[in-house]
C-alpha positions as CSV (number, residue, x, y, z in Angstrom):
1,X,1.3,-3.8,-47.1
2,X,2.4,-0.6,-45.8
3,X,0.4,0.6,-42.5
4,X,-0.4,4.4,-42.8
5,X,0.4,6.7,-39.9
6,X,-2.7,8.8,-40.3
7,X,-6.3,8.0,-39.9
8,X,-7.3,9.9,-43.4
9,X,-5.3,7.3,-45.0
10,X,-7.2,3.8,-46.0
11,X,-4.9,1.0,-47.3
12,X,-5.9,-0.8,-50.2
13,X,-7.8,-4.0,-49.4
14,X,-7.9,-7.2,-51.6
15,X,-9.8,-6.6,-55.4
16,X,-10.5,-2.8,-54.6
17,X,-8.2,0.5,-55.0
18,X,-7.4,2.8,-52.1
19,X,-9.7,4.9,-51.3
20,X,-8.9,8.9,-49.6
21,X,-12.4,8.8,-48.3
22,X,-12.8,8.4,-44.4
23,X,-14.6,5.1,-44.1
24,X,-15.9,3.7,-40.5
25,X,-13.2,2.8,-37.9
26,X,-14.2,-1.3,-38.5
27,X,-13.5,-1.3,-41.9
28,X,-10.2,1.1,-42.1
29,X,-7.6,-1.7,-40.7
30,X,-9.0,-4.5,-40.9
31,X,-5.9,-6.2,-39.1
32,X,-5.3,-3.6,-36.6
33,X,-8.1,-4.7,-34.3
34,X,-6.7,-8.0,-34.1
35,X,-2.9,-6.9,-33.1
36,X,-4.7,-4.2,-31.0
37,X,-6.1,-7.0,-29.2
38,X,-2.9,-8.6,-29.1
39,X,-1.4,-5.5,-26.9
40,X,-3.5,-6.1,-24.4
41,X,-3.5,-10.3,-24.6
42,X,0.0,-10.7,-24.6
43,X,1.1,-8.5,-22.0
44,X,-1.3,-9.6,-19.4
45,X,-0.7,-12.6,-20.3
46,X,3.4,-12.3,-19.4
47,X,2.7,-10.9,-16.2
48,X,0.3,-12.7,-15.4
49,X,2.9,-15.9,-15.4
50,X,5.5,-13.5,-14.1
51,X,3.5,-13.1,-11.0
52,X,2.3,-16.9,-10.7
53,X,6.4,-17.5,-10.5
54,X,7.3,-15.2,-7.8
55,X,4.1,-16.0,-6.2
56,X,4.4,-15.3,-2.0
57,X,2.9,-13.9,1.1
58,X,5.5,-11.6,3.0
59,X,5.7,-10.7,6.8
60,X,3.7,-7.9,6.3
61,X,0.9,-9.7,4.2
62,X,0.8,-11.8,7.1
63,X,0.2,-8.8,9.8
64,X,-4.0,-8.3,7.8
65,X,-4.5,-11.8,8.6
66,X,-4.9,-11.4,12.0
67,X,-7.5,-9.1,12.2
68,X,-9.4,-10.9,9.3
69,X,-9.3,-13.6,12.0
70,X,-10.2,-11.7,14.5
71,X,-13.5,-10.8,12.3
72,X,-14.5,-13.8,11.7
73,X,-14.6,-15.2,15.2
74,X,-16.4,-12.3,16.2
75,X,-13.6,-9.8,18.1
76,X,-14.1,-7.1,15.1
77,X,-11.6,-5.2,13.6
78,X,-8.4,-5.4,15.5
79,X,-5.3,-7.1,16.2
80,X,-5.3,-8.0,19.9
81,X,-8.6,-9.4,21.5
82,X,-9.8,-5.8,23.9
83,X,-7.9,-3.3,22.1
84,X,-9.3,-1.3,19.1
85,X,-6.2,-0.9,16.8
86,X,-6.4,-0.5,13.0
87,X,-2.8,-2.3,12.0
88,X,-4.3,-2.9,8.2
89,X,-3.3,0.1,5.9
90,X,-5.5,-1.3,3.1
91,X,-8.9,-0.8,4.4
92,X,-10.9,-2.8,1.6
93,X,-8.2,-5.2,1.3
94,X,-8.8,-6.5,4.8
95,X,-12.6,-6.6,4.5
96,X,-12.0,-8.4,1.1
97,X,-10.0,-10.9,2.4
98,X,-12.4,-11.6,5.3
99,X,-15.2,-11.6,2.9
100,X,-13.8,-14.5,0.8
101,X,-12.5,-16.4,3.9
102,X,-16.1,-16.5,5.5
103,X,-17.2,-17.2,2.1
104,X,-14.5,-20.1,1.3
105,X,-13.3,-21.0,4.4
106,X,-9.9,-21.4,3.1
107,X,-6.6,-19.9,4.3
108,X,-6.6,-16.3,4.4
109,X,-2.7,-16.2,3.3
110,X,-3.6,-18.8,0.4
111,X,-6.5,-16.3,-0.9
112,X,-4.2,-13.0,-0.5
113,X,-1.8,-14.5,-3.1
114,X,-5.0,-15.8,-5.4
115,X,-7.1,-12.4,-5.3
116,X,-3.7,-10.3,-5.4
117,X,-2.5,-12.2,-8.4
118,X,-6.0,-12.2,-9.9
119,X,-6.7,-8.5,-9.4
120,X,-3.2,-6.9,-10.4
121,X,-3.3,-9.0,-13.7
122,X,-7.0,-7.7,-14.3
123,X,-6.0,-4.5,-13.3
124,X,-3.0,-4.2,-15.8
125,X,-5.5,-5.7,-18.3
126,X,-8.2,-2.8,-17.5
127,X,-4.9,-0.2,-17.9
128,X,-3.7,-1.3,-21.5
129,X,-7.4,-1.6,-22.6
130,X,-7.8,2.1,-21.5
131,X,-5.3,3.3,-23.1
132,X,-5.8,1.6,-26.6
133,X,-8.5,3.5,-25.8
134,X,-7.4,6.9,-25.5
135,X,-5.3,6.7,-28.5
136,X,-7.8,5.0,-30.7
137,X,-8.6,7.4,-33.4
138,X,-4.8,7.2,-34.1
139,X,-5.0,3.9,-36.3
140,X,-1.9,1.5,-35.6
141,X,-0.9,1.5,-32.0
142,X,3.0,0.4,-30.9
143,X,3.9,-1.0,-28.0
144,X,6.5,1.5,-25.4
145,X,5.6,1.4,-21.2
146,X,4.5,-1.8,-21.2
147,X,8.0,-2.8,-21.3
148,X,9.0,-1.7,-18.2
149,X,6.0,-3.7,-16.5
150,X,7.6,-6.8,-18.2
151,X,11.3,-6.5,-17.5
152,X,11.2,-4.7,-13.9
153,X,10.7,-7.9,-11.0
154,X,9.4,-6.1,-8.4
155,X,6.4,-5.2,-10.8
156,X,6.0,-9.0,-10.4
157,X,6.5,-9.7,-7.1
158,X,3.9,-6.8,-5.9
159,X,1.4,-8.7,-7.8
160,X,0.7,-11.1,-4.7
161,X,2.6,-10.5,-1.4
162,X,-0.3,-10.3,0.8
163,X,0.0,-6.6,0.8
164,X,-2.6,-4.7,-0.5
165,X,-0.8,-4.0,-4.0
166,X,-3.1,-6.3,-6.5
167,X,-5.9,-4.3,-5.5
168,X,-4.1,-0.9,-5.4
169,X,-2.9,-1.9,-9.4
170,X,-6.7,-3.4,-10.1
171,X,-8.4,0.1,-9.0
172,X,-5.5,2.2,-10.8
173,X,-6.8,0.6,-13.5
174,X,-10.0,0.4,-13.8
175,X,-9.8,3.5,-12.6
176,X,-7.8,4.5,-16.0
177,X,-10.3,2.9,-17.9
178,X,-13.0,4.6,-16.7
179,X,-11.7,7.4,-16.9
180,X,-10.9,7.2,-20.6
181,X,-14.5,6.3,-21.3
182,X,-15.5,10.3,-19.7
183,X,-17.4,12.2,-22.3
184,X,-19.6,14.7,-22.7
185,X,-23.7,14.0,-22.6
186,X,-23.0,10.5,-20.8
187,X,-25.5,9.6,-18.9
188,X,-25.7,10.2,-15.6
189,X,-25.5,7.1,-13.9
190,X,-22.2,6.3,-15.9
191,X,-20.6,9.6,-14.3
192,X,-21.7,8.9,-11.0
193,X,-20.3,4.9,-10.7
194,X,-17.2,6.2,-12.5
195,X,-16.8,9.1,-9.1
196,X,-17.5,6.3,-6.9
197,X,-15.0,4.2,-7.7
198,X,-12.8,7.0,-7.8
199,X,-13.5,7.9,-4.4
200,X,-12.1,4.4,-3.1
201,X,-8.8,5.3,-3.8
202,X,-8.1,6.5,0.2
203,X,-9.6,2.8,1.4
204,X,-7.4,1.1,-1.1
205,X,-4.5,2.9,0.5
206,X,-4.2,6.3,2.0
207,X,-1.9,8.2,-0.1
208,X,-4.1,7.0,-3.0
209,X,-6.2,10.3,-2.1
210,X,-4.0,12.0,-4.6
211,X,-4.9,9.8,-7.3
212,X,-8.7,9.9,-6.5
213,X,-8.1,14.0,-6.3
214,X,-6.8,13.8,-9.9
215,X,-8.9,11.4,-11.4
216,X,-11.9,13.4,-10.1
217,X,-10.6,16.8,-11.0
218,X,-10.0,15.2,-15.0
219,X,-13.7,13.7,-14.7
220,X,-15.1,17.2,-14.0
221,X,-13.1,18.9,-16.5
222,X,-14.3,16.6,-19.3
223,X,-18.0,16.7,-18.3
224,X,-18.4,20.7,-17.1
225,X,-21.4,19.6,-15.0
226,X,-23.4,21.9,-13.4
227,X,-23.2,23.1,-9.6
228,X,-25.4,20.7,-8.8
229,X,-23.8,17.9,-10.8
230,X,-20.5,18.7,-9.1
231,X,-22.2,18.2,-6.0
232,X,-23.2,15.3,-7.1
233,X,-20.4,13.7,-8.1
234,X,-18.6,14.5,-4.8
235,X,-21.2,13.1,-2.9
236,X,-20.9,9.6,-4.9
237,X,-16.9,9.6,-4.7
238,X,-17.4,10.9,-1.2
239,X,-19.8,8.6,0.3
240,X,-17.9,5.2,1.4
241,X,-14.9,7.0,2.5
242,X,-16.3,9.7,4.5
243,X,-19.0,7.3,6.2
244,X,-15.8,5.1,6.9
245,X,-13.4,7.9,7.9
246,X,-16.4,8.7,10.7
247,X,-16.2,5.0,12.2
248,X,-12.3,4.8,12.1
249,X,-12.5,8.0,14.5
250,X,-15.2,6.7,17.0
251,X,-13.9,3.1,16.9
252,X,-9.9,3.1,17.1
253,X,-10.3,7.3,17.9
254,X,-7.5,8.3,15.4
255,X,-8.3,9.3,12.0
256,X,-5.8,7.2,9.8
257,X,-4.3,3.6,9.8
258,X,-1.8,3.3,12.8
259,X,0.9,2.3,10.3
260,X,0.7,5.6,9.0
261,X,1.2,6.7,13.3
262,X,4.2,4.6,13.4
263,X,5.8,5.2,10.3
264,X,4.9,9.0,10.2
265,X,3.3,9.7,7.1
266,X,3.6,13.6,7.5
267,X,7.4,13.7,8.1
268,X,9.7,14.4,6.0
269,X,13.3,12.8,4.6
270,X,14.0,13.8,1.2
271,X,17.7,13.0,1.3
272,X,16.0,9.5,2.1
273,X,13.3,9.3,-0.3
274,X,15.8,10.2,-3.1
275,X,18.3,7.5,-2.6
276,X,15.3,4.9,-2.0
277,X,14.0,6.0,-5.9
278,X,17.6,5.7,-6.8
279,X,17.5,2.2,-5.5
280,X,14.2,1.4,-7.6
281,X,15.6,2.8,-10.9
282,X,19.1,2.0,-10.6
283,X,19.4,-1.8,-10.5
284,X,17.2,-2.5,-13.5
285,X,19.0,-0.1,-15.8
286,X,15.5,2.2,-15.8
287,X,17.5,5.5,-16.4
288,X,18.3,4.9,-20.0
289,X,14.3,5.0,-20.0
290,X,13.4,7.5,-18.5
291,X,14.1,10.1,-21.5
292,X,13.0,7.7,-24.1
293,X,9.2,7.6,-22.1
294,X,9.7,11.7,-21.6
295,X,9.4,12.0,-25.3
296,X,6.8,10.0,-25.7
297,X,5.0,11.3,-23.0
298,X,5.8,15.3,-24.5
299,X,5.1,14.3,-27.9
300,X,1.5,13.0,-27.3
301,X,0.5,16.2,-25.0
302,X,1.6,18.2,-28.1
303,X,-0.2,16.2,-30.6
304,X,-3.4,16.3,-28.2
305,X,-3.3,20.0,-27.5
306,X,-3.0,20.2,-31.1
307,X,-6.0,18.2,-32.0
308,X,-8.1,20.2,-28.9
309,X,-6.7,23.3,-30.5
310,X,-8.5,22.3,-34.0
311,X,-11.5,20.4,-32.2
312,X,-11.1,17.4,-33.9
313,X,-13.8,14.9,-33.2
314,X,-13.2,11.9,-31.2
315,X,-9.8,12.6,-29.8
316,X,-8.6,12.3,-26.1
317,X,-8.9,15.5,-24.1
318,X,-5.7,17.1,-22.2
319,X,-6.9,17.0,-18.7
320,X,-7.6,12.7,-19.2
321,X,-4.4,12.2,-20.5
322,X,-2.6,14.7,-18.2
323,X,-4.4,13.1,-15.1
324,X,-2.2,10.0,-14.4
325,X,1.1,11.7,-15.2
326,X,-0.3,14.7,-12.3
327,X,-1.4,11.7,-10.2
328,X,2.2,9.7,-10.5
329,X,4.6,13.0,-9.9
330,X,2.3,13.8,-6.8
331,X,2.5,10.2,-5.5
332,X,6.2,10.0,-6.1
333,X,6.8,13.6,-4.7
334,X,5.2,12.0,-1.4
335,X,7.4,8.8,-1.5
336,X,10.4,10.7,-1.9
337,X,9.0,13.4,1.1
338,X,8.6,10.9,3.6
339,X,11.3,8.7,2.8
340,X,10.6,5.6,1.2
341,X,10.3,2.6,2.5
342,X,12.2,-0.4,4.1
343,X,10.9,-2.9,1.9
344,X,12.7,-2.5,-2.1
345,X,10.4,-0.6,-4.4
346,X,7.2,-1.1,-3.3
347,X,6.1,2.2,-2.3
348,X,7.3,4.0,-5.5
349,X,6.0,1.2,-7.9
350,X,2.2,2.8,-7.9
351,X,3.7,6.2,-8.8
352,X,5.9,4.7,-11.7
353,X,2.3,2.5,-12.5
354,X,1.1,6.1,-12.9
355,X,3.2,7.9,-14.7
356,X,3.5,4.6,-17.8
357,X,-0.5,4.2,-18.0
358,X,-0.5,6.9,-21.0
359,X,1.9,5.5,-22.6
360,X,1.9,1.9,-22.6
361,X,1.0,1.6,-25.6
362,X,1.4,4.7,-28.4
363,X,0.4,6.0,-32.0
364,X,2.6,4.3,-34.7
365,X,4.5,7.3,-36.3
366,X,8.4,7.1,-37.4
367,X,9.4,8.8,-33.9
368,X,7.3,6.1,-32.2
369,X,8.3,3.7,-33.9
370,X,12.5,4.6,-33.0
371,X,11.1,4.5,-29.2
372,X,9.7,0.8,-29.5
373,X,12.4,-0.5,-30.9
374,X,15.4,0.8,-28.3
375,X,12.4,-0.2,-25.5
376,X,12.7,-3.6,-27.4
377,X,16.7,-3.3,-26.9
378,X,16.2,-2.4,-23.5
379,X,14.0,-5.1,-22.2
380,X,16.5,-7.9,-24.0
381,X,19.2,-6.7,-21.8
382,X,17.3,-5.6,-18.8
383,X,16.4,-9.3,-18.6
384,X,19.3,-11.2,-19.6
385,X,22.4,-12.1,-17.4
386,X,23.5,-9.0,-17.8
387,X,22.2,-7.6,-15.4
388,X,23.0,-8.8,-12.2
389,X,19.9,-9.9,-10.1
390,X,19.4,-7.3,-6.7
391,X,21.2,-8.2,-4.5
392,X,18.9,-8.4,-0.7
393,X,22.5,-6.8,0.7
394,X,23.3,-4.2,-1.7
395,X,21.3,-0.9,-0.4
396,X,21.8,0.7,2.9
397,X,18.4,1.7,2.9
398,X,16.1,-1.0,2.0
399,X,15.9,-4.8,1.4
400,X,14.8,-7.2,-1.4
401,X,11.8,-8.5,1.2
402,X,11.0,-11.3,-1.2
403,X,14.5,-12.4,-1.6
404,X,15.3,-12.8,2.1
405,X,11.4,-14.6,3.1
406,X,12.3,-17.2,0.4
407,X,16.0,-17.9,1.8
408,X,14.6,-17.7,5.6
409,X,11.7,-19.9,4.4
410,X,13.4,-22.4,2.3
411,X,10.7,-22.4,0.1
412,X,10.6,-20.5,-3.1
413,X,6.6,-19.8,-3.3
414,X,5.4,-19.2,0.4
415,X,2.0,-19.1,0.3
416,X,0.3,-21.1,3.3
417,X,0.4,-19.6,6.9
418,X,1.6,-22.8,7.7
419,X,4.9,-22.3,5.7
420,X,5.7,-19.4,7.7
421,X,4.8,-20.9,11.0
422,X,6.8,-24.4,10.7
423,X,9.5,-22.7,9.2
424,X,10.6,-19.2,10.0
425,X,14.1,-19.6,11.8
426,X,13.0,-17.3,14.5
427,X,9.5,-18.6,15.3
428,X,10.4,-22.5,17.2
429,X,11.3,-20.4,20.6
430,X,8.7,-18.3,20.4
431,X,6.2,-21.1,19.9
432,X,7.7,-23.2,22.6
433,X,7.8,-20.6,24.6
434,X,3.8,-19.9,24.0
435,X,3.3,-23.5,24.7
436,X,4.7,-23.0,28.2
437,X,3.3,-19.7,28.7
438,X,-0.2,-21.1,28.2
439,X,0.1,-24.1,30.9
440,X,1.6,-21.3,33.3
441,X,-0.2,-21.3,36.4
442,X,-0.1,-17.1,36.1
443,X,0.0,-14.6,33.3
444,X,2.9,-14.2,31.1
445,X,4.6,-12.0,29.6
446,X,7.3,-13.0,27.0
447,X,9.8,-10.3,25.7
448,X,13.3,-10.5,24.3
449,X,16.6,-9.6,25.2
450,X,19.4,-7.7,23.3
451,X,20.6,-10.8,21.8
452,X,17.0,-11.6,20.6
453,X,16.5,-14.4,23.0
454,X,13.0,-14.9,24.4
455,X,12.2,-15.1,28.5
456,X,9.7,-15.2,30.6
457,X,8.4,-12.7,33.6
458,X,5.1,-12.9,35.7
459,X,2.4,-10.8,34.4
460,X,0.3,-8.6,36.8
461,X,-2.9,-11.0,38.0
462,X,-5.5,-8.6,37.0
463,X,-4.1,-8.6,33.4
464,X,-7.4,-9.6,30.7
465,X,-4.3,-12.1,29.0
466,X,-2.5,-14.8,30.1
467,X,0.0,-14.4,27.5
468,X,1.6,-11.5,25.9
469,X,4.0,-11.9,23.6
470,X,6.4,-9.1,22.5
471,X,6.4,-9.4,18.0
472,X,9.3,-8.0,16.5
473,X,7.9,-9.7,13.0
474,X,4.1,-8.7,13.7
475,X,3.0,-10.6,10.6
476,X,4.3,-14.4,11.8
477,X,3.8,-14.1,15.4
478,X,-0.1,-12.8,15.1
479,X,-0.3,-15.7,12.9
480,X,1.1,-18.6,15.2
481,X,-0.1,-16.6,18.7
482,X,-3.6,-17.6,19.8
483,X,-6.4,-14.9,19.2
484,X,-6.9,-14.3,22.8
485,X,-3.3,-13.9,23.4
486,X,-1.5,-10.4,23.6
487,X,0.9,-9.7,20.5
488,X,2.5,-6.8,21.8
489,X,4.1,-5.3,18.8
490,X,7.7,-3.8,19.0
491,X,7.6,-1.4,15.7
492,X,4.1,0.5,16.4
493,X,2.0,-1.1,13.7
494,X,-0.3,-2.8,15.7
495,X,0.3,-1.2,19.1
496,X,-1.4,2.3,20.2
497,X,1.3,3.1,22.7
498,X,4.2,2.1,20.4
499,X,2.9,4.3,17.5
500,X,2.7,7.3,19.3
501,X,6.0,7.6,20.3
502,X,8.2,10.8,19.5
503,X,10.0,9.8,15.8
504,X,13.6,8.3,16.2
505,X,15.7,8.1,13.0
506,X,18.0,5.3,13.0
507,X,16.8,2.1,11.9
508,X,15.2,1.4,8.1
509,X,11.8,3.7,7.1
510,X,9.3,2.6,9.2
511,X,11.3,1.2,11.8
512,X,12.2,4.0,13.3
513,X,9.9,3.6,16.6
514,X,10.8,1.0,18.7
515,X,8.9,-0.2,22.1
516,X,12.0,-0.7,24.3
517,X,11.0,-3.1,27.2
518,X,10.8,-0.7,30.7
519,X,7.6,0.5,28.5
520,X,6.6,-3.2,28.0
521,X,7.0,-4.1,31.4
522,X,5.2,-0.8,32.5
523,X,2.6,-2.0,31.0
524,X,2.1,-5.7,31.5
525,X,5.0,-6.6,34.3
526,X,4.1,-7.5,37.9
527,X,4.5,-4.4,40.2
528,X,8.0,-5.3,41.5
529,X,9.7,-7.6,38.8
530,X,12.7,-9.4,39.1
531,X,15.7,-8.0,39.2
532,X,17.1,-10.8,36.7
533,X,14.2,-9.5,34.1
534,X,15.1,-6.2,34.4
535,X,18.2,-7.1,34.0
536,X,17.8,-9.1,31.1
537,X,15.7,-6.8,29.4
538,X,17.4,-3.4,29.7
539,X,14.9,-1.8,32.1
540,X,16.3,-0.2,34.9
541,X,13.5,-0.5,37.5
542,X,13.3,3.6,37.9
543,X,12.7,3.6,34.2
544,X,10.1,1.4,34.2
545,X,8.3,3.1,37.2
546,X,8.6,6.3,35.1
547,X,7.2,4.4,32.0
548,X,4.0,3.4,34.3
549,X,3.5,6.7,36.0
550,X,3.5,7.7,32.5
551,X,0.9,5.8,31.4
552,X,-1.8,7.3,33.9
553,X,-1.0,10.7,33.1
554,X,-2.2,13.0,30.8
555,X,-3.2,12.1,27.1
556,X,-1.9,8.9,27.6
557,X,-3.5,8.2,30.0
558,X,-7.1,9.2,27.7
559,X,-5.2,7.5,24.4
560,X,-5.2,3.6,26.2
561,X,-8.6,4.6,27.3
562,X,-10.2,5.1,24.1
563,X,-8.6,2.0,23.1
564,X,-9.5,-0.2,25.6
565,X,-12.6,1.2,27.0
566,X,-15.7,-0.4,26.6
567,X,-17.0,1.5,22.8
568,X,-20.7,3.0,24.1
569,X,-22.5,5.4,22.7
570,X,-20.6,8.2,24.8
571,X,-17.0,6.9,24.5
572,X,-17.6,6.1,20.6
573,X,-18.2,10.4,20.8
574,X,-15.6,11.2,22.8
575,X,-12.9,9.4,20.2
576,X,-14.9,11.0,17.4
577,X,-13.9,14.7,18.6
578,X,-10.7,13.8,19.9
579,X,-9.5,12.1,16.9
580,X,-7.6,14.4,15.4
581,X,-5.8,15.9,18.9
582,X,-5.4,12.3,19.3
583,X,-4.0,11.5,16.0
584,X,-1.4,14.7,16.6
585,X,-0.4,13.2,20.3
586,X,3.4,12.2,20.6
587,X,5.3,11.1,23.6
588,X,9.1,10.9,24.7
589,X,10.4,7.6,24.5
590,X,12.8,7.8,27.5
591,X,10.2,7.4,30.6
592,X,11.7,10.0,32.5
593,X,11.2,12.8,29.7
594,X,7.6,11.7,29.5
595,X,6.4,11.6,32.8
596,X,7.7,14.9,33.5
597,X,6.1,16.1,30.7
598,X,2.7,14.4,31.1
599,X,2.3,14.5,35.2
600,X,4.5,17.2,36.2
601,X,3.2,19.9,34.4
602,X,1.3,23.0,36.3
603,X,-2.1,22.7,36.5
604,X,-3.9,24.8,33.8
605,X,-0.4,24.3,31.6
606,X,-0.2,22.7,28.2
607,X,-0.4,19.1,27.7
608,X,3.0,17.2,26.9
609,X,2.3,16.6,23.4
610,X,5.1,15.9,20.9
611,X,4.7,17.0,17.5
């Protein structure tokens, strides 16, 4: 039986003639629901046992453990025991993940692979429904994006980690879905949960405020409200983040994620960011696809402008269908702007989520139909040995993450904190070290050298630790260091002093900000330290006296105060309307540079920000 292309068309079904007259949507196909439903089965289905494979919890997953931790024993949101520091990017993701571990009791690492494998398969679920959806009056639908989510691995490996990517897929899309469901006369209550969830893009992740911008600006397109209703809407996508956004500045007295501090969201590297999307397309052969999903994409803003243009009844309107691929060339715009990222491919997967949600699935026409087919090709050899697997070596700008946990693990699916502690090849000194730091008789402070080796030096007697512990991978050594012990952390993430540091560019994105010891010691050292320490570490002892004359002075100074001060009603206000001077502040890294330009500056002169 021929399937027509058209929805005026009605096949003949069995004992009766075809029919020209429109009949309702149920009875037109009565086949196509069925492989419809398939679309959306069968996919999910794949990645959902893709994702079960390459199941894992990286370094990074590990660093929101720590503060979930932290919560739960009653210490609040932050790292280190005494120090307000917001090291999660994924704000709901870390008050998720404590949620179900008060609720459970069970690992945190062993939940962050369940709920991230859980909500990215729902979430791609949620995308393929909504757009079966938005091409529904078209009759038979054709598989064509959906193909990339099944042949590209890091798709598949995103869907756990520990990071906060199966919740960033989930809300894209359910946020899709709702978004195709926008129509005139709804009612009100409808509009307003569909803004609110919206509005959580920014607590999902940060740069997801160009998503919720889009999403919200399609919404209010589709539904014309009135000034009032506008306002409306605003306030309910608004709300969270806002009330939120007011907390994060008097509690931590910055107004983003420190991450974003220390791996400067607002700079700029497009040289950078180019060669790291070159790095995502090229090794899976994603080129050859990229015209082939162009067309697609062009062909069905034609065909909708066309159907606007002669009001036909049920169809899709621009500004929905137009919204994700806005949403995706923003997002990927900022990717490439800032750089990338040192781990392969994850930052520029939710972009490329984006930009396929329209057309994962597409009207069956002739054209279409072409498209599948060479997708089909594609996918067959973008799978098979042909294509050689990434190699964790093979980029000078980034690293397959999951490739070299698994071979530093020995352990194909890591998935307990206990994996990581017992066997990360650089954790047994640390932890014997901690062990001896604890029955010390005196604080201690453990750093490394330049060969990576871990020593000891006395701490000062008055410090609130007896053990700090320099982290050069945050996520394992918060997870075997005690929570009243110090995790000093060597890349800014989780370290107030650290992420404020003037931007060097040498090392991988994000890694570009690195504590060197005479600050370390500045901070946690005994007065005079031995000379064998200093020597070891790399701290000439002028420099570190710089480094602590440093840190009284100036915004400095008022930047570990609003950390470490007690949080009253007056100090909580003071980081409220210094957040965003605060948030601005940079520092030299070399001591001497910064104390001249914090302490010796005239009186009445400017302060020695870096910006």
């Amino acid at each position: 039986m021929r399937t027509p292309a058209t929805p005026e068309a009605v096949p003949s079904l069995p004992g009766q003639r075809a029919s020209s007259a429109r009949l309702p949507a149920a009875e037109r196909l009565r086949w196509v629901p069925g492989w419809h439903a398939a679309l959306v089965a069968v996919p999910t289905a794949a990645l959902f046992v893709l994702g079960y494979r390459r199941r894992w919890i990286c370094d990074d997953g590990l660093i929101y453990l720590r503060p979930v931790r932290q919560i739960l024993a009653g210490n609040g949101p932050v790292f280190n025991v005494g120090e307000r520091a917001e090291s999660s990017t994924g704000t709901l993701w870390q008050w998720l993940l404590a949620l179900t571990t008060w609720v459970t009791g069970e690992d945190p690492a062993f939940l962050a692979v369940g709920l991230g494998l859980a909500l990215s398969t729902a979430g791609f679920a949620f995308a393929l429904l909504a757009t079966c959806r938005l091409h529904r009056g078209a009759g038979l639908l054709v598989p064509a994006g959906v193909f990339v989510l099944l042949a590209v691995p890091p798709f598949w490996s995103y869907m756990t980690s520990g990071l906060e990517s199966g919740l960033g897929a989930f809300w894209t899309g359910l946020s899709w879905w709702l978004l195709t469901r926008t129509r005139r006369a709804q009612e009100a209550r409808e509009t307003y949960a569909a803004a609110f969830v919206f509005g959580l893009g920014p607590l999902v992740r940060p740069d997801l405020a160009v998503v919720t911008a889009c999403f919200l600006a399609a919404q209010w397109w589709v539904l014309r409200p009135s000034r009032r209703g506008t306002a409306a809407m605003l306030a309910s996508a608004g709300a969270v983040p806002l009330a939120y956004e007011v907390f994060r500045a008097g509690y931590y007295g910055i107004l983003v994620p420190l991450p974003a501090i220390a791996k400067e969201a607002s700079a700029s590297d497009w040289g950078r960011g180019a060669g790291y999307v070159q790095e995502t397309l090229g090794p899976y052969w994603l080129w050859p696809v990229v015209p082939v999903l162009g067309a697609l994409a062009a062909l069905l803003v034609r065909r909708t402008r066309r159907e606007q243009r002669d009001r036909a009844p049920g169809r899709a309107s621009l500004a929905v269908l137009l919204a994700p691929f806005a949403a995706g060339l923003l997002l990927a715009g900022y990717v490439v702007r800032v750089g990338g990222d040192y781990m392969h491919a994850r930052m520029i997967l939710p972009a490329l989520l984006l930009l396929l949600l329209p057309v994962l699935v597409v009207p069956a026409t002739r054209f279409t139909g072409v498209a599948s087919a060479l997708l089909v090709v594609w996918l067959c050899a973008a799978v098979s040995p042909l294509r050689a697997p990434f190699d964790v070596r093979s980029t000078p700008g980034s690293f397959n993450v999951r490739s070299s946990d698994v071979e530093g693990l020995g352990d194909h699916n890591p998935v307990r904190t206990a994996t990581w502690v017992d066997n990360w090849p650089a954790l047994p000194e640390g932890r014997a070290m901690l062990a001896r730091a604890e029955r010390a008789p005196g604080p201690t402070l453990l750093y490394f050298d330049a060969e990576r080796r871990l020593h000891a030096t006395p701490m000062r007697a008055d410090s609130p630790y007896q053990v700090v512990i320099v982290g050069r991978h945050l996520g394992v050594t918060g997870a075997a260091a005690p929570l009243d012990a110090y995790v000093n952390d060597a890349w800014g993430l989780a370290s107030p002093i650290g992420a404020h540091l003037a931007l060097e560019r040498w090392s991988w994105p994000g890694h570009e900000k690195f504590l060197r010891n005479y600050w370390v010691f500045a901070q946690w050292a005994v007065e005079h330290p031995p000379q064998r320490d200093l020597l070891r570490a790399g701290a000439p002892r002028e420099a570190v006296e710089a480094a602590r004359a440093a840190l009284g002075c100036g915004e400095l100074a008022e930047l570990r105060e609003s950390v470490r001060a007690p949080l009253t009603a007056e100090r909580f206000w003071r980081n409220l309307t210094g957040a965003a001077e605060r948030t601005r502040f940079r520092f030299a890294r070399w001591p001497a540079a910064a104390q001249q330009a914090l302490c010796d500056r005239p009186a009445g002169g400017r302060s020695g920000l870096t910006r």
